[in-house]
Each structure stands twice: as structure tokens, then as C-alpha cells.
C-alpha positions as CSV (number, residue, x, y, z in Angstrom):
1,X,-27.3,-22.6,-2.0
2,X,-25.4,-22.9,-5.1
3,X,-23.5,-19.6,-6.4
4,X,-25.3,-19.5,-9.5
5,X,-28.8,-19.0,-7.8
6,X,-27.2,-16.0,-5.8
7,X,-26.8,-14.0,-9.0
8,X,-29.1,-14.1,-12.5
9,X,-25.5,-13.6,-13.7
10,X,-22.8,-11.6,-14.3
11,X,-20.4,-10.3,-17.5
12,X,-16.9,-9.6,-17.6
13,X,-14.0,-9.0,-20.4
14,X,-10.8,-11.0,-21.3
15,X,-7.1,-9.7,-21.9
16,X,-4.2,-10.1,-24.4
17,X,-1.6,-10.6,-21.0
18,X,2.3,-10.7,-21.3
19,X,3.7,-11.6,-17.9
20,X,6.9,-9.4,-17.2
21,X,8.3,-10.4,-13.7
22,X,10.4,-13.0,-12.5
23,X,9.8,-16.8,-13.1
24,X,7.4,-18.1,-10.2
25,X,8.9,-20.0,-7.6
26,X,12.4,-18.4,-7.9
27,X,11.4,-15.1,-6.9
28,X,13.4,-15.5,-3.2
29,X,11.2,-12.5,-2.1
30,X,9.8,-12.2,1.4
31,X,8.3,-8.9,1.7
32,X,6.1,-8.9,-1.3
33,X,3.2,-5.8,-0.9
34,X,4.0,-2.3,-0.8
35,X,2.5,1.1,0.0
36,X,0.1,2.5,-1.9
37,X,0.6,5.9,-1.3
38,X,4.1,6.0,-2.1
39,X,3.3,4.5,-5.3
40,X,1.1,7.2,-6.1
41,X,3.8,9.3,-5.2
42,X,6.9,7.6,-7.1
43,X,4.7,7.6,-10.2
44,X,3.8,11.5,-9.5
45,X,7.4,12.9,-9.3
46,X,8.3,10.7,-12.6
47,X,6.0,13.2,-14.4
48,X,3.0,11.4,-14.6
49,X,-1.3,12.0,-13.0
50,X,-2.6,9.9,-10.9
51,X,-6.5,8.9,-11.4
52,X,-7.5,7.0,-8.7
53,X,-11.3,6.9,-9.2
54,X,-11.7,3.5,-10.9
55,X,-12.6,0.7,-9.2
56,X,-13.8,-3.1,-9.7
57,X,-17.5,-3.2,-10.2
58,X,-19.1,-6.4,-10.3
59,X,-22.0,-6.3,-13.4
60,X,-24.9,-8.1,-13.6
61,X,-26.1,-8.6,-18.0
62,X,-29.4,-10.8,-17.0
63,X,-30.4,-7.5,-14.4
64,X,-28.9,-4.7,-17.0
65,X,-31.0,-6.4,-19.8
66,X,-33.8,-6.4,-17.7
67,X,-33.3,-2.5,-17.0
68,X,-32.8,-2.0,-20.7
69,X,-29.4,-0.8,-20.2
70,X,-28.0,-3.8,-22.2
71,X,-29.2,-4.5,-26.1
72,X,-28.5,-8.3,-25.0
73,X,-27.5,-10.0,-21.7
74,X,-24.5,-11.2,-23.9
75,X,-24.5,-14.5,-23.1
76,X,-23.3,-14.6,-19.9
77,X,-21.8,-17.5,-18.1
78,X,-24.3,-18.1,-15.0
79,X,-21.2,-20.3,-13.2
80,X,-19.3,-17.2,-13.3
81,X,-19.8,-13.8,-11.9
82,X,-17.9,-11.2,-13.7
83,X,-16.7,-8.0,-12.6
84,X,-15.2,-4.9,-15.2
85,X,-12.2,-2.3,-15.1
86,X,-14.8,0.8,-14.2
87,X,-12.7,4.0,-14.5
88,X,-15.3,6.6,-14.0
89,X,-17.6,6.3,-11.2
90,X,-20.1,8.4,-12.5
91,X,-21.0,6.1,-16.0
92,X,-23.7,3.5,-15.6
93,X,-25.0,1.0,-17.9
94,X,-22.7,-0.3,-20.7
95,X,-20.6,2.5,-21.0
96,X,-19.3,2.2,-17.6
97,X,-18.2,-0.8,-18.7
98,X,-15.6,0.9,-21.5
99,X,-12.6,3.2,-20.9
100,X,-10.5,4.7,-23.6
101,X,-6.5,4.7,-23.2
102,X,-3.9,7.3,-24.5
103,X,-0.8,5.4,-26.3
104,X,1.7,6.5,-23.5
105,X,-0.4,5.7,-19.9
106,X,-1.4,2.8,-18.3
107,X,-4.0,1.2,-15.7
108,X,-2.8,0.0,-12.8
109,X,-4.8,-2.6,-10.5
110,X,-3.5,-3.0,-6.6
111,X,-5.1,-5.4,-5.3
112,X,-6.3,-9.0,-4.0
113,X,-7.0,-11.8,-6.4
114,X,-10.6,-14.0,-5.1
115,X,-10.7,-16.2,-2.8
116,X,-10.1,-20.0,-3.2
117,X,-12.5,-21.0,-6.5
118,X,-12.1,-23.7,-9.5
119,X,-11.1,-20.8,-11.7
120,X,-10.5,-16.9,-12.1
121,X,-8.8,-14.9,-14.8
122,X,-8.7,-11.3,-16.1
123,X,-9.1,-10.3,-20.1
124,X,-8.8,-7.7,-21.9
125,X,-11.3,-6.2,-25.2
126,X,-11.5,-4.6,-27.9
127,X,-15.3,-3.5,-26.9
128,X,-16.5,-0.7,-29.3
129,X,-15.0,0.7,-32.4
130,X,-15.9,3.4,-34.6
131,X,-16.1,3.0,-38.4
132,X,-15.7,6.5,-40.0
133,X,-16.9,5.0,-43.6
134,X,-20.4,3.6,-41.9
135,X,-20.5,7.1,-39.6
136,X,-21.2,4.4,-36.8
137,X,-19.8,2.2,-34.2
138,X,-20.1,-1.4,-33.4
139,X,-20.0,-3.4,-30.7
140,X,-16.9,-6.0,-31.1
141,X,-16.2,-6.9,-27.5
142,X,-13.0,-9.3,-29.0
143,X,-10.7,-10.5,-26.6
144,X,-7.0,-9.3,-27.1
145,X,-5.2,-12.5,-27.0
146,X,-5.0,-14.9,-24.1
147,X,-6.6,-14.6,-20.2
148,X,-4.0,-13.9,-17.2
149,X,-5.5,-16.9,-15.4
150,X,-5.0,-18.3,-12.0
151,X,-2.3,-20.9,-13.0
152,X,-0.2,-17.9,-15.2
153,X,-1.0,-14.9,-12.8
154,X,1.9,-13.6,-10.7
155,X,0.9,-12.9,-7.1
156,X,2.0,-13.2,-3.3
157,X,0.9,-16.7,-3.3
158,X,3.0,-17.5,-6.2
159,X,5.6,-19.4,-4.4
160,X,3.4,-21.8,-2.6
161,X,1.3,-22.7,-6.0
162,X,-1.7,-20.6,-4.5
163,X,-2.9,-17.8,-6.1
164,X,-6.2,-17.4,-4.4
165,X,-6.8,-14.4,-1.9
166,X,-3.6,-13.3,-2.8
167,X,-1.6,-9.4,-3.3
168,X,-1.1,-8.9,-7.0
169,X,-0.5,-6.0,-9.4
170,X,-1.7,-5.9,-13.0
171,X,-0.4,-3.1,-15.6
172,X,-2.0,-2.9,-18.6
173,X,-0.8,-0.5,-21.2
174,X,0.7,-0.6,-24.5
175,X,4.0,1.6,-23.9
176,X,7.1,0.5,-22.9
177,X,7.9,3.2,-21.3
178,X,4.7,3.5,-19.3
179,X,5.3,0.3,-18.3
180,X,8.8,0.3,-17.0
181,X,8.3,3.4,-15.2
182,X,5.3,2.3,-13.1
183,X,7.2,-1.0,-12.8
184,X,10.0,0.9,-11.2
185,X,7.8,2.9,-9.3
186,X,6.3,0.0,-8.0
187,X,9.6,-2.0,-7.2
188,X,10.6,1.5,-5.2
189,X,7.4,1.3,-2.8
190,X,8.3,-1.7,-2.1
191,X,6.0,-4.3,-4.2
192,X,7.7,-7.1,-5.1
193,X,8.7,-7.9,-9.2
194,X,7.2,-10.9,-8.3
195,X,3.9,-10.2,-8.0
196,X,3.7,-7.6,-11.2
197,X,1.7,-8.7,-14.0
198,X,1.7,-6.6,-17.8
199,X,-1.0,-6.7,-19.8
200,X,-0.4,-5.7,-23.2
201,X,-2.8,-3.4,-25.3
202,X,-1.5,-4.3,-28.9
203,X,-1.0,-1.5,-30.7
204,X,-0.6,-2.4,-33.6
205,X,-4.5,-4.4,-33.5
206,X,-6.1,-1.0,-31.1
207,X,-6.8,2.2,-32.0
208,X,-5.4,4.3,-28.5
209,X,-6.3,7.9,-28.1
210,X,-9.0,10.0,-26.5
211,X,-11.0,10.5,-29.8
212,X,-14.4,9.6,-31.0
213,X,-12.5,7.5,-33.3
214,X,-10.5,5.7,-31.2
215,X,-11.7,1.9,-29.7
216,X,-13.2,2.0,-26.1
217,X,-11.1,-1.2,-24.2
218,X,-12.6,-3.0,-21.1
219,X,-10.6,-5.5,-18.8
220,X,-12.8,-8.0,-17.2
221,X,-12.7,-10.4,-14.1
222,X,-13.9,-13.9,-14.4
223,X,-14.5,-16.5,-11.0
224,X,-16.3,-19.4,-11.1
225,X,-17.3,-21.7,-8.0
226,X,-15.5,-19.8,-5.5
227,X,-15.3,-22.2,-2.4
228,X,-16.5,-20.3,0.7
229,X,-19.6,-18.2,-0.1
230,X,-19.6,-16.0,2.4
231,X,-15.7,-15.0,1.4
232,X,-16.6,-14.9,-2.2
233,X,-19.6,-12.4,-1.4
234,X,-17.2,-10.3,0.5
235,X,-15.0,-10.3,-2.4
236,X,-17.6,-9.5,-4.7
237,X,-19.5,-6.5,-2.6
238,X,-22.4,-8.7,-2.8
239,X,-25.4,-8.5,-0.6
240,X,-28.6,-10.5,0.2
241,X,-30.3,-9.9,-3.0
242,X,-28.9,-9.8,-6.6
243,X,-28.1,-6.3,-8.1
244,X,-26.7,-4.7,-11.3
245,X,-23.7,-3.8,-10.1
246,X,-22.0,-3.6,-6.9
247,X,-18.5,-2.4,-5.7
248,X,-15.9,-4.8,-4.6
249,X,-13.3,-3.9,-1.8
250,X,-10.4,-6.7,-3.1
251,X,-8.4,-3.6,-5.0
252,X,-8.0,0.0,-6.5
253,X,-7.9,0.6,-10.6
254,X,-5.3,3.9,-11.3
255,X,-5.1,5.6,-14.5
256,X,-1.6,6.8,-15.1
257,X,-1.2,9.7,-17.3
258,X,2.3,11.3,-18.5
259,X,1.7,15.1,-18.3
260,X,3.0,15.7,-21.7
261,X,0.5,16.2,-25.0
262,X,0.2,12.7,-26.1
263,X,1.1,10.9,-29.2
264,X,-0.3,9.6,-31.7
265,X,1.4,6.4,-31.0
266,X,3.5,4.5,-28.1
267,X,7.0,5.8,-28.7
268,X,8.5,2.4,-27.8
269,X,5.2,-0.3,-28.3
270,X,4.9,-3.7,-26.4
271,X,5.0,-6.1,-28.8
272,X,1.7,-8.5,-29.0
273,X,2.8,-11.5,-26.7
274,X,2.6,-15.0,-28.5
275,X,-0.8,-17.0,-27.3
276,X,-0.7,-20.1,-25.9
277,X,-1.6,-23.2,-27.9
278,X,-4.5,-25.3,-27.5
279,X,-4.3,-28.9,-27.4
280,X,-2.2,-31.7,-26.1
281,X,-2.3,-34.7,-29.1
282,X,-5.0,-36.7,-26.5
283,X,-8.2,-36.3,-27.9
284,X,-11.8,-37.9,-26.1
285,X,-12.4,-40.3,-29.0
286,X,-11.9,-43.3,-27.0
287,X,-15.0,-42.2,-25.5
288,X,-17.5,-41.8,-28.9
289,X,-18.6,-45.7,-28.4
290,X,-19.3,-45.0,-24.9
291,X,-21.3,-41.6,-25.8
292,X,-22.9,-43.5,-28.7
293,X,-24.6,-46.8,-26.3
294,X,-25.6,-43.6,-23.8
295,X,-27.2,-41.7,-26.9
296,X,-29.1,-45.0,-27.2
297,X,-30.0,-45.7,-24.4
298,X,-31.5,-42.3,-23.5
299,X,-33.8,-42.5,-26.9
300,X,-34.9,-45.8,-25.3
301,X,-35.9,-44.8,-22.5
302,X,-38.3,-42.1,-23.5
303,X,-40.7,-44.5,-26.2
304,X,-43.8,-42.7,-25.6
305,X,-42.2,-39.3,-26.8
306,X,-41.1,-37.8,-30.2
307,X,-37.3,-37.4,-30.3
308,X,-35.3,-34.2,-31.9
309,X,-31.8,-34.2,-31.3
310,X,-30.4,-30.6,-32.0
311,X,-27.0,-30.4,-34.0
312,X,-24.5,-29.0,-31.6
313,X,-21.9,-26.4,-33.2
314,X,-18.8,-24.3,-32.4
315,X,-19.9,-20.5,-31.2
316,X,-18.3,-17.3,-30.8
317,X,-15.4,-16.7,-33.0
318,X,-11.9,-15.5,-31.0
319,X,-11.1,-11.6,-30.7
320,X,-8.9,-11.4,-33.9
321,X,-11.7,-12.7,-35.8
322,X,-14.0,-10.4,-34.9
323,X,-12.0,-7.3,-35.0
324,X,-11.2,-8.0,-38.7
325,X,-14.7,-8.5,-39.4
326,X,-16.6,-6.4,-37.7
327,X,-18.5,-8.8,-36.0
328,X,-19.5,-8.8,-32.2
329,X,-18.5,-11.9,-30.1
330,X,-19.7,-11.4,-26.6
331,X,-16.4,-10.9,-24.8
332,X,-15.2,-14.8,-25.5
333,X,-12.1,-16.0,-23.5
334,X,-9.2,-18.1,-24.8
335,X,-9.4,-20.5,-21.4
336,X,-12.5,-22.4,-22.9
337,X,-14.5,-23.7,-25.3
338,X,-17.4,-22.0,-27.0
339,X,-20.3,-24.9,-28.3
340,X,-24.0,-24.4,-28.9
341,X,-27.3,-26.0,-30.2
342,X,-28.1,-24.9,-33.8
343,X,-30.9,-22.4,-34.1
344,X,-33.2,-22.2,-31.1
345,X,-36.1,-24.2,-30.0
346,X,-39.3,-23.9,-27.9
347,X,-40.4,-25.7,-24.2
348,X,-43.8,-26.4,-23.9
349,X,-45.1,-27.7,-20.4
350,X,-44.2,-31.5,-20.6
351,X,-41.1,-31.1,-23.2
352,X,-37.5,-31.3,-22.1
353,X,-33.8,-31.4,-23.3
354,X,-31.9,-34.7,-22.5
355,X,-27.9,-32.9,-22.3
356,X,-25.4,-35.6,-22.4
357,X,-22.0,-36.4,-22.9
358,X,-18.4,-36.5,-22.1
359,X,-17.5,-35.3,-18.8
360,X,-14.6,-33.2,-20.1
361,X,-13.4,-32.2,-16.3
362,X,-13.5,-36.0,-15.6
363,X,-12.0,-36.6,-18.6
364,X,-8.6,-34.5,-18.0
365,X,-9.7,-31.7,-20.5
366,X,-10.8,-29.4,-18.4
367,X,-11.0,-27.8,-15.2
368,X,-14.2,-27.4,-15.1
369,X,-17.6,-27.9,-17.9
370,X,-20.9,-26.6,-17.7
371,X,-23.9,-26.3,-20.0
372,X,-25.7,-23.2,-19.3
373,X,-29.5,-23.1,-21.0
374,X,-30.3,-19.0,-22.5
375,X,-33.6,-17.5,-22.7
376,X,-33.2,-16.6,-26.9
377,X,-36.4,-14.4,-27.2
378,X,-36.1,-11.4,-29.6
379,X,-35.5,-8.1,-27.7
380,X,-37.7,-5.1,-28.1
381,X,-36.7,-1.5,-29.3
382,X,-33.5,-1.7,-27.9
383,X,-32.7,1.9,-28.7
384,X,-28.4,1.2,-28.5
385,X,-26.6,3.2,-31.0
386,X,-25.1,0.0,-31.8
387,X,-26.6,-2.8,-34.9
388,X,-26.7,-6.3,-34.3
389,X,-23.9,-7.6,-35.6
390,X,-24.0,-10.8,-34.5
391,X,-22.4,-13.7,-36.9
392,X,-25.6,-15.6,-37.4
393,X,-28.6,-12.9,-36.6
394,X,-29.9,-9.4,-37.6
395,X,-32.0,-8.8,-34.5
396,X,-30.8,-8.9,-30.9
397,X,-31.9,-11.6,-29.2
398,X,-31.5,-12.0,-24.6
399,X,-29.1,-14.3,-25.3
400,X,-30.1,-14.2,-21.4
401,X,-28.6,-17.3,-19.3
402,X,-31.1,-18.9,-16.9
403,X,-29.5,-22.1,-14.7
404,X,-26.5,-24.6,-15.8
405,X,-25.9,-27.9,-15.2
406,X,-21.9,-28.3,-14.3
407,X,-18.8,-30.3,-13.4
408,X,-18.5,-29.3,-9.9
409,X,-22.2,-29.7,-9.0
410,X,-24.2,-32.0,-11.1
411,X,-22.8,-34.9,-13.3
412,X,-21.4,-37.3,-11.3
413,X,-23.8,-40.2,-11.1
414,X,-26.1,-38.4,-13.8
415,X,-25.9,-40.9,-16.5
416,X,-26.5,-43.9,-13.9
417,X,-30.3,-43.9,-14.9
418,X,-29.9,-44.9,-18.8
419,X,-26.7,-47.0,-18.0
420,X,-27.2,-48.5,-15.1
421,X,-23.7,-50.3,-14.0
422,X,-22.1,-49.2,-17.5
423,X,-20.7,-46.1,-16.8
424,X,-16.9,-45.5,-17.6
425,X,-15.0,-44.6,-14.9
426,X,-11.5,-42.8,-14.9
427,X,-8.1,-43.7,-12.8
428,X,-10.0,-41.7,-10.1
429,X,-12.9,-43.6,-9.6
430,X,-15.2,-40.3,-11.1
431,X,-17.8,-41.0,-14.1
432,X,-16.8,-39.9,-17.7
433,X,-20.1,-39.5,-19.2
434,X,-23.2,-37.2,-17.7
435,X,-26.9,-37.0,-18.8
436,X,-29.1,-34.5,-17.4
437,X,-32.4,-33.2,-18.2
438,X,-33.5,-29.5,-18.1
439,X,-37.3,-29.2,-18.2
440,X,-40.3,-26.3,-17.2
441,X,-41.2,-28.2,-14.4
442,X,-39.2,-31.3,-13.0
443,X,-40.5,-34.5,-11.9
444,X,-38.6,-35.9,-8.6
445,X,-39.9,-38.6,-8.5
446,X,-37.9,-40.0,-11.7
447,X,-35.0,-42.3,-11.9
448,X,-33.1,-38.7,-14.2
449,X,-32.1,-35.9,-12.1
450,X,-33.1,-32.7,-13.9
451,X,-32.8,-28.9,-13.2
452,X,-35.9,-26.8,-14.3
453,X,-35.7,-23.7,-16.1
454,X,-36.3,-21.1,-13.5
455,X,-39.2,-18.6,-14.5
456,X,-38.6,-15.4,-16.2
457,X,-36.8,-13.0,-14.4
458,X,-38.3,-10.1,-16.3
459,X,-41.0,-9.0,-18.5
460,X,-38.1,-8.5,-21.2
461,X,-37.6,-12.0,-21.3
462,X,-40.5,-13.8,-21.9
463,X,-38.8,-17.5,-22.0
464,X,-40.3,-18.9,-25.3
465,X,-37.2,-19.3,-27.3
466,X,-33.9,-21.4,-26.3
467,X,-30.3,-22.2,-26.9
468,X,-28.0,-24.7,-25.2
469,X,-24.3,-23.8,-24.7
470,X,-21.7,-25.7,-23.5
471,X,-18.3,-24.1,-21.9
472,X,-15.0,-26.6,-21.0
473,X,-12.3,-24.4,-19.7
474,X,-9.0,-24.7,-18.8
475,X,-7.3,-27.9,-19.7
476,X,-4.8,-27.9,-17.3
477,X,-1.6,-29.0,-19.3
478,X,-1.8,-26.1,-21.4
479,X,-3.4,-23.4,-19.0
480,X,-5.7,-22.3,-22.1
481,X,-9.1,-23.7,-23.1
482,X,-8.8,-27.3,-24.8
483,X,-8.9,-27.9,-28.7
484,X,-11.8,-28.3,-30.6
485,X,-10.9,-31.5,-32.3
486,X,-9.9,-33.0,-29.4
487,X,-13.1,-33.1,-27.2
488,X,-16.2,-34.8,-28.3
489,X,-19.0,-32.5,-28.6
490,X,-21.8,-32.3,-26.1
491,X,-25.4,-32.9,-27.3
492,X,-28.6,-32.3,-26.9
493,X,-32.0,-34.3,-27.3
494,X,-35.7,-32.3,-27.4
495,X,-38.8,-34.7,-26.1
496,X,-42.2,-34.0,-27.1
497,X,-44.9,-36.4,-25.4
498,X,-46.0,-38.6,-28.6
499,X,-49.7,-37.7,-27.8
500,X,-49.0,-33.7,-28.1
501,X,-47.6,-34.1,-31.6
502,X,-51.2,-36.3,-33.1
């Protein structure tokens, strides 16, 4: 069973990460993971409280929508299951997904990275702010800079080049002086520098404090296509049926206060760290004649239907965007690429989507690429203190994903059926160019492999209305997401039988 179909799907947040440990590889360490409890009571007798309540909760948007605990499934990733910072047990819904954080402390995770998968990373958020002049707050959910991903994350495995099921520490504050003292701490119980990772709140961007008017932060997990199931179930504090949120055992989440008044800002701030950049000079564009004679070659093979191909655009802006205009972005992550189908269209019974392409994992750009297919029907009263302020909408829509097609599981040897013989190929021997079909119902005997839209998963989403996105992420090279203008957009072609359109 593929790991999509065990969850409906999950949501996570992204960070701003700044790693402050020695270089990997060099570290010369052999005993690497500490004790816990003499952490707790280093950190204690350097004057700061220890909250040790929070812990990593995997979320499920499609289920929390479904619930009506979510205005919008927020466009989750169904390749990925996400799991959130959750400080206080006792929240449910969105707000357990939020935590506020005082200019002088710090969260401290302790724990194990996932198990062996094509791609996990942790982020940071901006999720809600408050806007004194409106007297309301708004949903943002902007990333704060770049992922800590599996190929810039500092763990026990570091040494060997394997950062899967591995000991790690992640601080994330926005003090200097926070941060070296846990650090030191740490270092005293006997974890290794080399497995300490510092995120770094920017304080200069966040607005840190306790108040009603200061920002509510999340810090979210992202795995996709973890290898062993039953390992990444264990991880995940998954069971036999799909649930809005469940409790994994991998690590503990400590809140670290100073027990002082606080200030009004860090004393000594963490600078913002510098992001990676995208791109590597190689763009796809050798491939454009190649995805043209495919693009032909599918409308030619469909004669007795009508054809409407969709305009495919970039989506989601990045974090600083959204912060400075107020708009929400659905918790994006630097490590990819955000693409869409304009507007949204319907599937009758007999219609389907033709989504073809460049194979950008084939293709070097990625690690993995996937194009997920979201229920877009209009949500009822939602009754969230929070307005829809998406970019391009003034209603919430599901924004609910239902099944992908993807890289690891279904391209190879997908475009074989419109060009028989004439698909590219790279140094590899793998095919550069995919074409898929999603449709209601599928028909198996066909030369096209499809993947049918699975059936709604609640009365809140009644599947009439759809959207197309398409993720890339990672390109290795530059352990960040891959340039826009260097990939050559995915598409997407709509059938209708000829006769249904008389």
C-alpha cells in the first residue's frame, strides 16, 4: 500500500534554520547523545524553567477540515505527512498547532530524525499575527527563511552521510544568549556540538512576547516516501486507520524560560541567516521539443474528445512576501517548487486531466516531483476568527488534497502510450518525460495508466471543483528547491467526450 493511501494527509510548518555546530564530517566525536535529565538539570541551575509538556504531534488538514476544526485543509501535500511543534497538550484544533515565544527562551527538540525516506525537513512560521489597526488577526502561516533539511541537518549520522533514524537536537530561539546557554548545557550532559542544530526566530521580521499582539510561531516536520512502512508508522504514532492527530515517540519538545521578567526584545538577537540560492545555470529547456511532440501526441490520441488545456502558474508566494502583505500562504517551504492550474475546473463522469511533462527528479532537478489533484469546493460557515486572505480568493475554499501522481511511484514508463519508442532517456537509463491521467473512474483496460480521484472523504467536501498542483523539491546541488526559470512547467489537459459537449 502506498503511504499516501494510509493518511488523507497531513500539514506541517517550515523554518528560517542557522546551523551553529561544527562542520559535518570533521566533528571526530564518538559519543554523540546525552542524558536528558541532566539537561533539564544543567539548563535549571543556569536560571532558567523547564516545560517539558510539548511534544511532536502528527496533524491530519484533510480529517481537521472535515471536523471543521480547519477553515481550509491548506493545501496539504498528500506525499508528505506532516507533524507540528505542539507545546501545550491540552489545545486541539488549529491552535494547537501555534505557540507564542518570549524574546529571551527557546524550544528545544531531543530527539530522533525519521527513518530512511526520499526527504524530511523541519520549518519554521510566522502563523498568525494580530493587526491592532484592523482590531483582527490573520492567518499568514509564512515560512521564516529556509528548511533544516536532511542534507543540512546536523545529527548522529552526520559522519556517515546518513541522517535518517538518527539522534539530533534542534534549538530554536531568537537570543543569543538563550542559545549559547542551552548549547552549553547541552555540550555538559554530554550531547555532542555535532549534532546541535539553531533555528533562528528573526527578530527583527517576528513580533516575540506573550501578548495578544504578539505573532503565534509553529515549527513543522515534513517526510515524504519514508522507505519501511511499518518503521515510518512507528515513527509517526500511526495506527490502522487515519486520525487527526496522533503522538509520535521519536523526541521530546522543552520550552526554556529564564526566570527573570522578560524583555521587550532579545538583548543580544541572532541575526537572520542568509538563504540559500536557487538555481544552478542548467535549466530543462533542452527538453521543450520533447514536451512539445508529447503535447501532440496526447491531443492526438483523444479525437473523439473536446480538448482544454489549463494554463499552469506559479503558487504560493515565500514567507517574506506574505508577512509584508498580509497575505496567507499555506505554510510554503523553500525546498520546492509551488505550480498550479489557473482557476479550477469541474469532472464529470467520463472527463479526465491528461498531466504531463518533464520528469524533473529524472531530470537532476529534484529529488523528488509530484502532482497532487485538490478538492477546491467552497467551504461553508467556517466560523474562524480569521478572513480569507488568500492572494487570489475572498472565500475559503478545501484546498483539500485527494491522491498524487509522483516520482517515486508513477512516472516511469507513463508517457510510453503516446510515444511509443520516443521517450528520452537520461545517463541512467530512467524516462525524462511522464503523462498520466487522473479521472472519476479509471479504465484498465487502456494503453494510459491513470489514478482515479478517490471519493469524498467527507460531507464538507463535496468534490465538484478542482485544482492541479505540482511540487519539485530539493534539487540536490543546491539543497533548496530548484529555480523557477529553470524547470519547464508541468501541464495539464481537460477531455470532454465530443458527444457530451453537442
Amino acid at each position: 500500500m502506498r503511504m499516501q493511501e494510509l493518511v488523507v494527509g497531513l500539514v506541517v510548518f517550515s523554518c528560517s534554520a542557522l546551523l551553529v555546530s561544527c562542520p559535518q564530517n570533521r566533528c571526530g566525536c564518538t559519543d554523540l547523545v546525552g542524558d536528558r535529565a541532566e539537561f533539564k538539570a544543567n539548563i535549571e541551575q543556569a536560571g532558567f524553567v523547564v516545560d517539558d509538556r510539548g511534544q511532536l504531534a502528527c496533524v491530519n488538514p484533510v480529517l481537521m477540515y472535515c471536523e471543521d476544526l480547519l477553515p481550509c485543509a491548506l493545501g496539504q501535500n498528500t506525499d508528505t505527512p506532516y507533524a507540528i511543534f505542539k507545546m501545550d497538550p491540552e489545545t486541539t484544533g488549529f491552535y494547537s498547532w501555534g505557540f507564542q515565544l518570549r524574546p529571551d527562551e527557546a524550544i528545544v527538540f531531543l530527539g530522533k530524525t525519521p527513518p530512511e525516506a526520499v526527504y524530511f525537513s523541519l520549518t519554521a512560521f510566522l502563523n498568525i499575527r494580530y493587526y491592532a489597526e484592523l482590531q483582527e488577526a490573520k492567518m499568514l502561516m509564512a515560512n521564516l527563511g529556509d528548511s533544516l533539511n536532511h542534507l543540512t541537518i546536523n545529527t548522529s549520522g552526520s559522519a556517515d552521510g546518513n541522517p535518517f533514524d538518527a539522534d539530533t537536537v534542534v534549538i530554536v530561539t531568537a537570543d543569543r544568549a538563550a542559545e549559547t546557554k542551552v548549547r552549553e548545557a547541552l555540550v555538559a550532559a554530554g550531547f555532542s556540538p555535532c549534532i546541535i542544530n539553531t533555528m533562528v526566530i528573526p527578530s527583527n521580521t517576528v513580533r516575540l512576547g506573550m501578548d495578544l499582539q504578539d505573532d503565534r510561531l509553529s515549527v513543522i516536520m515534513r517526510c515524504a516516501f519514508i522507505r519501511d512502512q511499518a518503521a515510518g508508522n512507528a515513527y509517526l504514532g500511526w495506527g490502522d486507520e487515519p486520525a487527526v492527530e496522533t503522538i509520535s515517540p521519536a523526541g521530546v519538545i522543552w520550552r526554556v524560560t529564564p526566570n527573570t521578567s522578560p524583555p521587550d526584545q532579545p538583548v543580544d538577537a541572532l541575526g537572520a541567516p542568509p538563504l540559500r540560492v536557487r538555481g544552478t545555470g542548467q535549466p530543462e529547456f533542452d527538453l521543450w521539443p520533447d514536451v512539445e511532440a508529447l503535447r501532440t501526441a496526447i491531443l492526438d490520441f483523444y479525437p473523439d474528445y473536446e480538448a482544454e488545456e489549463l494554463d499552469t502558474e506559479q503558487f504560493l508566494a515565500e514567507g517574506a512576501e506574505a508577512i509584508q502583505r498580509g497575505i496567507n500562504v499555506l505554510a510554503p517551504c523553500r525546498d520546492t517548487i509551488y505550480l498550479r492550474t489557473h482557476g479550477r475546473f469541474e469532472l464529470a463522469e467520463g472527463e479526465f486531466v491528461v498531466v504531463y511533462g518533464v520528469n524533473h527528479a529524472a531530470a537532476g532537478k529534484a529529488l523528488y516531483n509530484n502532482a497532487v489533484i485538490y478538492a477546491m469546493d467552497p467551504a461553508d460557515d467556517v466560523g474562524f476568527p480569521f478572513e480569507p486572505n488568500m492572494e487570489d480568493g475572498d472565500i475559503w475554499r478545501a484546498y483539500a488534497g485527494l491522491t498524487s501522481i509522483n516520482s517515486e511511484e508513477d512516472m516511469q514508463g507513463s508517457a510510453q502510450a503516446f510515444l511509443p519508442g520516443a521517450v528520452p532517456l537520461n545517463d541512467c537509463g530512467q524516462e525524462l518525460l511522464y503523462a498520466r491521467k487522473f479521472a472519476r473512474t479509471c479504465d484498465t483496460a487502456g494503453s494510459v495508466t491513470c489514478t482515479a480521484v478517490p471519493p469524498s472523504p467527507c460531507d464538507r467536501i463535496p468534490n465538484q471543483e478542482f485544482q492541479v498542483a505540482f511540487r519539485a523539491y530539493v534539487e540536490p546541488e543546491t539543497k533548496v528547491g530548484p529555480a523557477y526559470t529553470e524547470l519547464v512547467f508541468d501541464r495539464v489537459i481537460k477531455f470532454t467526450p465530443k458527444a457530451a459537449v453537442r
